[in-house]
C-alpha positions as CSV (number, residue, x, y, z in Angstrom):
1,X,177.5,-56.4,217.3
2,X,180.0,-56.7,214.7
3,X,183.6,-57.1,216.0
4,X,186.8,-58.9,214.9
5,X,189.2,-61.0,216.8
6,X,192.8,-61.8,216.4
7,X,195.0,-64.9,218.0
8,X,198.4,-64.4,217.1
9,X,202.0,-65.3,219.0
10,X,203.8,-62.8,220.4
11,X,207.6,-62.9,218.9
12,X,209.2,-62.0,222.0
13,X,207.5,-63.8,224.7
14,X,206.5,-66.5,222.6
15,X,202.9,-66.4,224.4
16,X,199.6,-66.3,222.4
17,X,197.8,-63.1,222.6
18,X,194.1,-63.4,221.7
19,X,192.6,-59.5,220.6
20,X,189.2,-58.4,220.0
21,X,188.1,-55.4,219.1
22,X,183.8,-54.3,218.7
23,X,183.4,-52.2,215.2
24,X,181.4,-48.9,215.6
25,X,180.4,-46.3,212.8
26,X,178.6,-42.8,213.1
27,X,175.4,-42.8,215.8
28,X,172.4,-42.8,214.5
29,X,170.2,-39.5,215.5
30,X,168.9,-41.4,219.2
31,X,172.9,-41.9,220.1
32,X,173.8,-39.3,218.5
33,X,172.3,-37.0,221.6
34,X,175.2,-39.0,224.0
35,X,177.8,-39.7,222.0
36,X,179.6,-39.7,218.7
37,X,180.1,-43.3,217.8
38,X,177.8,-46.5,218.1
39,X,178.8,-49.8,217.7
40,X,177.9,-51.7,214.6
41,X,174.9,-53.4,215.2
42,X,173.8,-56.1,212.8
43,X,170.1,-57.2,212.1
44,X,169.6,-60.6,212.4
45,X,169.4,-62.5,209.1
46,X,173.3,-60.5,208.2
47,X,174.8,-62.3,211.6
48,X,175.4,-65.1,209.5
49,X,177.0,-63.0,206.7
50,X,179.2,-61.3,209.0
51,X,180.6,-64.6,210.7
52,X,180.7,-66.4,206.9
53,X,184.8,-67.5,206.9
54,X,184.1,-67.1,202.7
55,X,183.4,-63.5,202.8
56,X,186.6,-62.1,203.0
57,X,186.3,-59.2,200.3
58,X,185.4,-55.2,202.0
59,X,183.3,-55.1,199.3
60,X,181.1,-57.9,200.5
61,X,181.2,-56.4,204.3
62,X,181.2,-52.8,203.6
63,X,177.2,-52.6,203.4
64,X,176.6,-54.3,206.8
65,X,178.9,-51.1,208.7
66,X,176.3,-48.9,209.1
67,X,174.3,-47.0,212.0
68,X,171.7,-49.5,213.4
69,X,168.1,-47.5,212.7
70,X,166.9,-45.3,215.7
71,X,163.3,-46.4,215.4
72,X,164.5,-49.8,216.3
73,X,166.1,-48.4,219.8
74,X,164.3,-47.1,222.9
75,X,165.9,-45.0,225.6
76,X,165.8,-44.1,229.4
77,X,167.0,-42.4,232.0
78,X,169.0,-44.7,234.2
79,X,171.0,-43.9,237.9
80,X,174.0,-42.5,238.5
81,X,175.6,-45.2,239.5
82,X,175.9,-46.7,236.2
83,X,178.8,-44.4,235.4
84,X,180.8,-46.0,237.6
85,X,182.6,-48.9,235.4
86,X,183.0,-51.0,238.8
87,X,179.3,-51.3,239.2
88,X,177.8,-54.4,237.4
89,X,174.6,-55.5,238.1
90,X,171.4,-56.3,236.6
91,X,169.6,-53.0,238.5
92,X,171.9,-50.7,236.7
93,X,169.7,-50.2,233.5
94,X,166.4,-50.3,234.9
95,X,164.8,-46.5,233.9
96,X,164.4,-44.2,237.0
97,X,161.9,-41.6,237.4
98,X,162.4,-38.2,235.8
């Protein structure tokens, strides 16, 4: 996923603060069905673009901030209990029957 992160120093408590923060554009037509943004999801040969410290210009990034194609994404029903933010474990996402 494309994201950004930040380590700055707060003024006032003079502690570092490191931020991050995941990049998401429009959903594609799949996500689109459950919610209205996705996160940016780059293909593999532009991970390297996105993490290049020389590309600092929009212009150069722009391109790579766009909906990740829904033919490349599969969907399932999954439990209820995977609403619950508390729960995290591996049997979460496995599909259950309809």
């Amino acid at each position: 996923m494309a994201g950004l992160y930040d380590v700055w120093v707060d003024k006032k408590t003079g502690k570092e603060i490191r931020s991050y923060t995941i990049i998401t554009t429009t959903p594609n037509e799949l996500v689109g069905k459950y919610h209205e943004r996705l996160p940016v999801i780059l293909k593999k040969e532009d991970e390297a673009v996105w993490l290049n410290p020389d590309m600092t210009e929009p212009e150069q990034l722009l391109p790579l901030l766009k909906p990740y194609a829904a033919e490349d994404m599969e969907e399932w029903q999954v439990g209820d209990a995977a609403r619950n933010p508390r729960n995290d474990y591996p049997e979460l996402i496995k599909p259950v029957e309809e």
